[in-house]
N, C-alpha and C positions, 0 to 999 in steps of 0.2 A: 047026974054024973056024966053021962054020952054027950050032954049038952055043952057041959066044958068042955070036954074034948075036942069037940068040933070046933067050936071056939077059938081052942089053942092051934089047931089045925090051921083056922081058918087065916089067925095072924101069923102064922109061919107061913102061909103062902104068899100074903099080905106085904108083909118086911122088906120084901125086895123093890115093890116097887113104892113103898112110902120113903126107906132108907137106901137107894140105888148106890151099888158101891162106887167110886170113882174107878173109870177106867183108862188108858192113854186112848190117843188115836190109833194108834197100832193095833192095841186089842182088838178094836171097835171094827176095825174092816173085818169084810168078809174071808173067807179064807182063798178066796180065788182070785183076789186083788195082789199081784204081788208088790212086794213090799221094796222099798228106795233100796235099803241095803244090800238085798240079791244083789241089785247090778251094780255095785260098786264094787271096782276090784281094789285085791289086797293088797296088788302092786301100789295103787296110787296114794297108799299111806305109805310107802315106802322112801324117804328120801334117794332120789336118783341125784350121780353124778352131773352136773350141767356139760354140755358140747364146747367145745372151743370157739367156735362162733360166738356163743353167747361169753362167755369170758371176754370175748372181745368188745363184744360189745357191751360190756358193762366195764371196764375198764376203758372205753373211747368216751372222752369227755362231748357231753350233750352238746350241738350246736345252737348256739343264741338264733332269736327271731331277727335279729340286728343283721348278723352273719349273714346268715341268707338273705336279707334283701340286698337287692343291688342298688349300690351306691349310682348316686347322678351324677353324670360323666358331664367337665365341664370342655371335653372339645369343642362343641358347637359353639359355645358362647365364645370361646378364643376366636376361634375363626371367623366370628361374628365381629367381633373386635377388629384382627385384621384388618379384612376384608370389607368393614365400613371405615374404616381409618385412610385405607387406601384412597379408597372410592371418594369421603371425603376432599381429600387433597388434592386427587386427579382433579374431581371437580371446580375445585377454588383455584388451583393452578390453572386449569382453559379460562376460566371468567374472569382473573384477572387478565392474562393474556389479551382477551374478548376487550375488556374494557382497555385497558392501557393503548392497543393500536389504536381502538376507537378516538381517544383523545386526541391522538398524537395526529391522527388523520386530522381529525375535526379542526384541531390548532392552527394545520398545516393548511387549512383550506381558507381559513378565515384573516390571515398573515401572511408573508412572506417571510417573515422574521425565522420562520422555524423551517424556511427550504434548507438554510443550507447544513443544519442540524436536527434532531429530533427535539422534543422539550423536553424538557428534565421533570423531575418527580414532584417538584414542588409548583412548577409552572403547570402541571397537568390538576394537578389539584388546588391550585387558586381557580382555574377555566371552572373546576367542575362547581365553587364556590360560589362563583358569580350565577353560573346556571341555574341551580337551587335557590339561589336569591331572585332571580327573574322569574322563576316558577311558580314561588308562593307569592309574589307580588301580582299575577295572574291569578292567581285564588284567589286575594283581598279585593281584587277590581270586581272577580266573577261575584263575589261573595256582597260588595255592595250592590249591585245588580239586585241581584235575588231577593236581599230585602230591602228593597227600596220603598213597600207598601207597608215597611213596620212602622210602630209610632218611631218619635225619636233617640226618646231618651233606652228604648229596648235596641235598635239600632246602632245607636255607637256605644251602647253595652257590649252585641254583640261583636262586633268588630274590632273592639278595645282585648277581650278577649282570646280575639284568633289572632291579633294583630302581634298581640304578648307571647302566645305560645309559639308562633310560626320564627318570631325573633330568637326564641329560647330556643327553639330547634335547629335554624340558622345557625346561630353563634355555636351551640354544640361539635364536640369535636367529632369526626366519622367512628372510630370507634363507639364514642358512647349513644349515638343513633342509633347500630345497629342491636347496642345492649335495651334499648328504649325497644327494639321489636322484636325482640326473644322476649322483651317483660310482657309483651301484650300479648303473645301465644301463650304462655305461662297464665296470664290471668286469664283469657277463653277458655284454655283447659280444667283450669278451678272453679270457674263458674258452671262448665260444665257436671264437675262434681258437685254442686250442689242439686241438682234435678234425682230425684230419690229412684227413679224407672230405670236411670241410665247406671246405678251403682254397682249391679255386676257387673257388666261392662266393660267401667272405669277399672273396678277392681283386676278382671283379667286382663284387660291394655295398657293400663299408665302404671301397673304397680308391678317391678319385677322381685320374686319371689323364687328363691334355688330348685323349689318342689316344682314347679310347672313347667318345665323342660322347654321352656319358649327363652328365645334368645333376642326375635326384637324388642322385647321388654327392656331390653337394655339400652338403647334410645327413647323409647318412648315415655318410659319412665324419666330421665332427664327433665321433661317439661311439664312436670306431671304436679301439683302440691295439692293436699287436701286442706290446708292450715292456713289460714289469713294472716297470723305470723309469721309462719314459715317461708309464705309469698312477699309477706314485705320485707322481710329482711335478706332474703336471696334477691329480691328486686334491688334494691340500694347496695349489696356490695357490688353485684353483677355490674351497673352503671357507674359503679366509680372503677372497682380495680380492672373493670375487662377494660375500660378507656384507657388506664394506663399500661394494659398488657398490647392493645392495640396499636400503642404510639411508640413503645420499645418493637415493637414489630417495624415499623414505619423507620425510625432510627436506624436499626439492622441491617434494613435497604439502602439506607442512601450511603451506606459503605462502598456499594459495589459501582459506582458513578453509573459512568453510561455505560454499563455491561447488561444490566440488567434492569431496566424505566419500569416503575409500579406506580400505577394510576391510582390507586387503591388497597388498602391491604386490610378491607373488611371481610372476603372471603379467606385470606388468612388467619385472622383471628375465631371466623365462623369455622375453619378445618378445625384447627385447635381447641375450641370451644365442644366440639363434636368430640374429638379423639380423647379428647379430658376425662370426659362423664364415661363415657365407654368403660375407659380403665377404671376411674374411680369403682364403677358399679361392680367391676367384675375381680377390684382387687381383693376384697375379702376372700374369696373361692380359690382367689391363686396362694394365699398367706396363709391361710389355715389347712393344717396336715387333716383334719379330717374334716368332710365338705358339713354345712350346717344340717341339710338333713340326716346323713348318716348320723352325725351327731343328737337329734331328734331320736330319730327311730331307737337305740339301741337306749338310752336315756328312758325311755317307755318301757325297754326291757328291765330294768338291772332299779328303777327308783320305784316307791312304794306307793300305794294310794293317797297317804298322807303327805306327801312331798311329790308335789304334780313337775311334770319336765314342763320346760321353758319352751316357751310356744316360737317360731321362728315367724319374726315382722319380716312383710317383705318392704323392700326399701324403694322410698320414688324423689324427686328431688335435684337439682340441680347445685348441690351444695358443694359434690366431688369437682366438679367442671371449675365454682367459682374458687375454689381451693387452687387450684392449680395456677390461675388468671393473678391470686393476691400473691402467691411463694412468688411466678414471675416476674411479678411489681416488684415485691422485696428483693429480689435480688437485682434486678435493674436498675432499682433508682432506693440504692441504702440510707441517703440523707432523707427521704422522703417523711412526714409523719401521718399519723394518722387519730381523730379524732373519736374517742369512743362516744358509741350514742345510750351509753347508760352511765350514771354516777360512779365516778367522781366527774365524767364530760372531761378531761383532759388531753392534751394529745401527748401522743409518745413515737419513739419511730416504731418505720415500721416494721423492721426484723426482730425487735423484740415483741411486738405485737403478734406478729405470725410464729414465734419462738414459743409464746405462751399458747398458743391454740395447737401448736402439735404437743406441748407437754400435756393440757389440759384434754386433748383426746389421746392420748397413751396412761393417761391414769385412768380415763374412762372406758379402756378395753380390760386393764386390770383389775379396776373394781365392779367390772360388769354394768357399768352405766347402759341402759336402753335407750334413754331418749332421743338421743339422736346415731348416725352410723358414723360411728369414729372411724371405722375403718376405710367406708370411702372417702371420710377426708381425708387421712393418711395417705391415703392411694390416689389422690387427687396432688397433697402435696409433691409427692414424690413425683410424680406426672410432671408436674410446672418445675422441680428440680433439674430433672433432666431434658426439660425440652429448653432451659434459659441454656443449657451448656451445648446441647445438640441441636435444639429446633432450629435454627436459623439455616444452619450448614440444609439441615431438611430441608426446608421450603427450597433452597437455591436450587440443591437437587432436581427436585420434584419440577420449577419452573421450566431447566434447562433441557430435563428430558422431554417436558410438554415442546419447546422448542426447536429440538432436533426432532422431535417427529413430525413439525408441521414445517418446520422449514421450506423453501425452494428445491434446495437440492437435494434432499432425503426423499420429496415426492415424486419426482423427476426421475 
C-alpha cells in the first residue's frame, strides 16, 4: 500500500515535466526583465490632434520627379546657331570678295580688254572654266608620264577612265562640284562609322542628341550618316537640288550688274548650306512647348512598367540642309520637274513634289512616325521658304558690309 503511494507521488511530481503547460513568452521571463509594455506610454495610444504644418502638408500636392528635374535650356544651341550662321557668311562673303578681285586682277593683267572696265560675272567665270580645263589636262599629261611602264591595254584603260571622269567634272556646273565635295566628307565620315573602336566616339560627335548639352553637335551632326541608304540618297538630292539652289544664287547676282561682280557663288551656297542644317537640327527644340527630354523624364514618372516611355533618337544627317536647297529649287524654277527614282519612275513638277513631302512629314509627326526626323525637314523647309524671299537681300547685305569695311577709304 506505501508503495502505491509513492508511486502516485512519484507521478505527480512527474506530470509537469512529461505534460509541461504551455506558457507565453512573457510568463517565461524572469521577473527582473522588464517587460515592452512598462515603457509604453498610455499617451501614444491616444489619438493626438496633427499640427498645422502637417495639414499643410498633407494637403500640398506631392512634387513629381519630372518637376524637379531641370529642364535643358536650349540657349546655347541658339546662340550656337547664330553665331555660326554669322560666322559662316562673314566667311563666304571675304572669299568671295578674295576670289572675285583675284579674277578681275588676273583678267586685267592677261588683256587690255578689261582696263577700261572690270569683267562682268560671266566673263570671270568662263576665265575660271578655261583654268580647270587646263589643270586637268595637266593631270592627263602627268598621268600618262607615270604610267608609261604599264602594259597597254591597263594604260589606256586607265586613262580612258580619268579622261571620262575629269570630262564629267569639267562639264559640271560649280554648284554641283561643290555638292560632289560635301558627298565625299559625308562618305569619310561613314566609313569612319564603320571601325567598331571609333563608335563611341562617333556616337558623342556626329550624332546630336537634346540630353548632352553639347551644342557643336549640331554641325557635326550635318555630315554625319550611319546608313548606306541614307548616304545615297542624301548624296543624289544634294548634287542635283543644291546645283539648282546654286544657280538661282548665281541668277540673283546678275541682277545687281556691275554694282556688285561675283566670281563665284559657291561659298554662298556653302553659307547656306551651313545655316540650313543648323536650323533644321535645332527646329524641333524651338516648335515643341516641352523640350524632348523633359518630355522623357516625366513619361518615366507617370507610364507603368508594362508600357515603357519612348526612348529619344538622337538625330545626325544632312537631310534638313538638303530640304531647304529643294523648297528653293521649287520656288525658283516652278516649271521645273522632277523624276522619281522609285515606281511608278515618272516625273511630276516639282512643287507638287516638295507639296507631298511636307504633307507626308506632317502626317508623320501626327502619327508618330520615327524613322526618320520630320521635324528637321519641316524646319529645313521653312529655312529654304524664307531665305527664297529674304536670302538674296542677305547675302547683298552681308557682301556690302564686307566692302565698306575693306574699302580705301573706311581704312584710311
Amino acid at each position: 500500500m506505501s508503495s502505491t503511494i509513492n508511486i502516485l507521488k512519484t507521478s505527480r511530481y512527474l506530470r509537469p515535466c512529461i505534460h509541461p503547460s504551455s506558457r507565453s513568452f512573457v510568463h517565461s521571463l524572469p521577473r527582473n526583465f522588464p517587460r515592452i509594455g512598462r515603457f509604453t506610454s498610455e499617451k501614444s495610444f491616444q489619438s493626438t490632434p496633427p499640427t498645422f504644418r502637417d495639414q499643410v502638408a498633407r494637403s500640398t500636392e506631392v512634387e513629381s520627379f519630372s518637376s524637379r528635374f531641370p529642364r535643358p535650356t536650349i540657349r546655347n544651341q541658339v546662340l550656337f546657331f547664330v553665331g555660326g550662321s554669322l560666322l559662316a557668311y562673314s566667311i563666304a562673303a571675304s572669299q568671295t570678295e578674295v576670289d572675285t578681285e583675284y579674277w578681275s586682277k588676273h583678267l586685267a593683267s592677261v588683256s587690255h580688254r578689261w582696263t577700261p572696265r572690270p569683267p562682268t560675272t560671266e566673263e570671270m567665270r568662263k576665265a575660271q572654266y578655261l583654268e580647270l580645263g587646263k589643270y586637268l589636262q595637266t593631270q592627263v599629261n602627268q598621268l600618262k608620264d607615270t604610267l608609261a611602264e604599264w602594259p597597254l591595254a591597263l594604260r589606256n584603260l586607265a586613262l580612258s577612265v580619268y579622261v571620262q571622269a575629269a570630262q564629267s567634272y569639267l562639264d559640271a556646273p560649280e554648284g554641283r562640284r561643290l555638292c560632289w565635295l560635301i558627298c565625299g566628307v559625308n562618305t569619310a565620315i561613314y566609313l569612319v562609322w564603320k571601325i567598331p573602336r571609333l563608335a563611341p566616339f562617333m556616337t558623342r560627335t556626329f550624332t546630336h542628341h537634346p540630353l548632352s548639352g553639347r551644342s557643336y553637335t549640331l554641325l557635326t551632326s550635318m555630315f554625319s550618316h550611319k546608313s548606306f541608304i541614307h548616304l545615297l540618297a542624301n548624296s543624289m538630292a544634294l548634287a542635283s537640288f543644291g546645283s539648282a539652289a546654286t544657280h538661282y544664287f548665281t541668277l540673283e547676282q546678275l541682277k545687281h550688274g556691275e554694282h556688285q561682280q561675283e566670281a563665284t557663288a559657291k561659298w554662298h551656297f556653302l553659307a547656306f548650306f551651313i545655316s540650313a542644317g543648323l536650323f533644321s537640327v535645332l527646329f524641333p527644340r524651338l516648335v515643341i512647348k516641352n523640350s524632348p527630354a523633359a518630355t522623357a523624364i516625366s513619361s518615366t514618372a507617370v507610364k507603368t512598367a508594362s508600357a515603357a516611355p519612348r526612348e529619344i533618337l538622337p538625330s545626325l544627317g544632312a537631310s534638313g540642309a538638303i530640304y531647304a536647297a529643294v523648297t528653293v529649287s521649287a520656288l525658283a524654277f516652278p516649271d521645273a520637274q522632277v523624276s522619281l527614282i522609285f515606281p511608278p519612275f515618272v516625273s511630276i513638277p516639282i512643287q507638287a513634289g516638295v507639296g507631298g513631302l511636307v504633307i507626308l512629314d506632317m502626317i508623320g509627326i501626327i502619327r508618330g512616325w520615327r524613322m526618320f526626323d520630320h521635324y528637321a525637314h519641316l524646319g529645313g523647309a521653312a529655312f529654304g521658304a524664307i531665305y527664297y524671299m529674304y536670302g538674296p537681300q542677305w547675302w547683298t547685305f552681308m557682301r556690302g558690309e564686307y566692302q565698306q569695311l575693306h574699302s580705301p577709304t573706311s581704312t584710311s
